[in-house]
N, C-alpha and C positions, 0 to 999 in steps of 0.2 A: 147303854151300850158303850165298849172302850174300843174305841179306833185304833189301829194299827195300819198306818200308811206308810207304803212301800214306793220310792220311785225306782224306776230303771231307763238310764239314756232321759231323765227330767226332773228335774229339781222340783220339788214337792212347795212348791210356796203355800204361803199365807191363806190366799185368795183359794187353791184350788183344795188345799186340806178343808178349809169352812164350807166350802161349795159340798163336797163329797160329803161331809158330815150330816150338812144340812138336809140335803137328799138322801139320803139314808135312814135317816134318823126318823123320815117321811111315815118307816115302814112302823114303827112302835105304834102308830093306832090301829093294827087288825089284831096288837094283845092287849088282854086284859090289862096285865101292868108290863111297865119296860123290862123285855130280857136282859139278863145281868149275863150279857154274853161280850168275846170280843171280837170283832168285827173285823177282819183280814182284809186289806185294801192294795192292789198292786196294781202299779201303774206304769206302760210302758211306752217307748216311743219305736219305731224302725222305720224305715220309710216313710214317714211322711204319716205313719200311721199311728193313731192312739189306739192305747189298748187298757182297760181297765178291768179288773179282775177282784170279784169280791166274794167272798166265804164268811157265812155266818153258822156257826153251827152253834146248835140249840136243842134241848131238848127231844129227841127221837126223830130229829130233821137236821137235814144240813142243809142252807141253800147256797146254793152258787149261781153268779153268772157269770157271761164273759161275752165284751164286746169288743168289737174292731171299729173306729171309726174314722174321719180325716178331722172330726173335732171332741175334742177332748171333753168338753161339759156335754154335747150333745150325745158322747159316751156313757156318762154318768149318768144320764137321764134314760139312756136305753136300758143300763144296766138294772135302774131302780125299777121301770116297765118290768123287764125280766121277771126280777124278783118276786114284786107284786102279782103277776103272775102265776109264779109257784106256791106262793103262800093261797092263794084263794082254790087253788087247785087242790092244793092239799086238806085245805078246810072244808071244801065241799065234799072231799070225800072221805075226812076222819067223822064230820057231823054224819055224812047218810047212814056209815056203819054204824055209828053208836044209836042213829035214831033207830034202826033196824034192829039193834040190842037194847032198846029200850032206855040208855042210858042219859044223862043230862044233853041238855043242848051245848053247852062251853065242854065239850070232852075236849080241842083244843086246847082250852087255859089249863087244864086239868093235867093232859100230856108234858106241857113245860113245866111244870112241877117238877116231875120223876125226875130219876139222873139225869144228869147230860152226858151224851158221847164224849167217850175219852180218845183223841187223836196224839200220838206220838211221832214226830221224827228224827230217825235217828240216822248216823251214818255208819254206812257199813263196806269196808273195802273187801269183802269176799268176793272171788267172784264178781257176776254185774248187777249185785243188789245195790242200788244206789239211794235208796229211799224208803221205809220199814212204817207202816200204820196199823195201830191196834185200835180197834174200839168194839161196841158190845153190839153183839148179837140181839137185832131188836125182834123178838117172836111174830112175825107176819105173815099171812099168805102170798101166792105169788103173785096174784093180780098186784097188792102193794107193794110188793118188793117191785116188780117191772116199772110202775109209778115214780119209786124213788130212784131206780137208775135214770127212765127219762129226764126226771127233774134234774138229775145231776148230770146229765150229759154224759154217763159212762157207758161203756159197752158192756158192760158184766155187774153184777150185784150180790153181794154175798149176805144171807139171812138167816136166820134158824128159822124154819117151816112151823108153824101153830100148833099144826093137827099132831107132825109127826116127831117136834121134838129137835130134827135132825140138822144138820147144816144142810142150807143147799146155796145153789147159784144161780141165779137166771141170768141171762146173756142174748143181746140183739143179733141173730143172725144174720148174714150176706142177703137171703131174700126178703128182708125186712121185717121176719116173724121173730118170735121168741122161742128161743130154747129153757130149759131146765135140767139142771144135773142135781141127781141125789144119790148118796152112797150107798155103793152095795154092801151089805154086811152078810 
């Protein structure tokens, strides 16, 4: 993994870049071998508060978390929980499906192989596009796609459907359900 630490309103020392690394780094033993990914690390202060913010994206996953806390390592340590978190979340349920398709047990190790998401930013003064991301349509039902908006904390998810081919979106509704929108043609 290649680090990329970010401070904002905190100077990034010595001590707290090795901390964050070393706890990070924690996560390389639920793959097979170390992702050759780079590790997005932002960290900020406002009030009195630390905030640290991490993005690993990786093969047909991207994890993120993001914590608020009044101490900075004990942020770090939330955030690494987080993660850990989604990674085992997501592993139990790329293994059920593939045990239910009959396929190997490491369908995980298998998935990091293939491409990786390609994320772009770009600037754009049209208008109020302030921020422009491309990356690839990974073919999933909707049960998974809702999976990976949770894991990602967004309210919408954008995926090409399995069955049908098509783009769709799923999106966390106000009542706490899930919506999906598919194109009419």
């Amino acid at each position: 993994m290649k680090f990329n630490i970010r401070g904002e309103n905190i100077e990034v020392t010595g001590a707290i870049k090795e901390y964050v690394e070393k706890k990070i780094s924690k996560l390389e033993r639920y793959f097979d071998s170390a992702p050759n990914t780079d590790v997005h690390v932002n960290l900020s202060v406002y009030n009195d508060e630390q905030r640290i913010e991490v993005t690993i994206p990786m093969t047909n996953l991207l994890l993120r978390g993001e914590v608020q806390h009044v101490d900075l390592y004990a942020a770090v340590d939330l955030v690494v929980d987080k993660l850990e978190r989604q990674i085992r979340k997501h592993k139990t349920k790329i293994n059920r499906k593939f045990r239910q398709n009959g396929s190997p047990k490491h369908a995980f190790a298998e998935m990091e192989k293939e491409a990786r998401l390609a994320e772009d930013e770009e600037d754009e003064n049209q208008l109020e596009i302030v921020r422009t991301k491309r990356f690839n349509l990974k073919p999933m039902d909707s049960e998974e796609a809702i999976l990976q908006m949770d894991m990602l904390g967004h309210e919408f998810f954008v995926f090409t459907n399995d069955d049908s081919g098509e783009t769709n979106v799923v999106y966390k509704r106000r009542d706490g359900k899930y919506g999906l929108i598919e194109p009419h043609v």
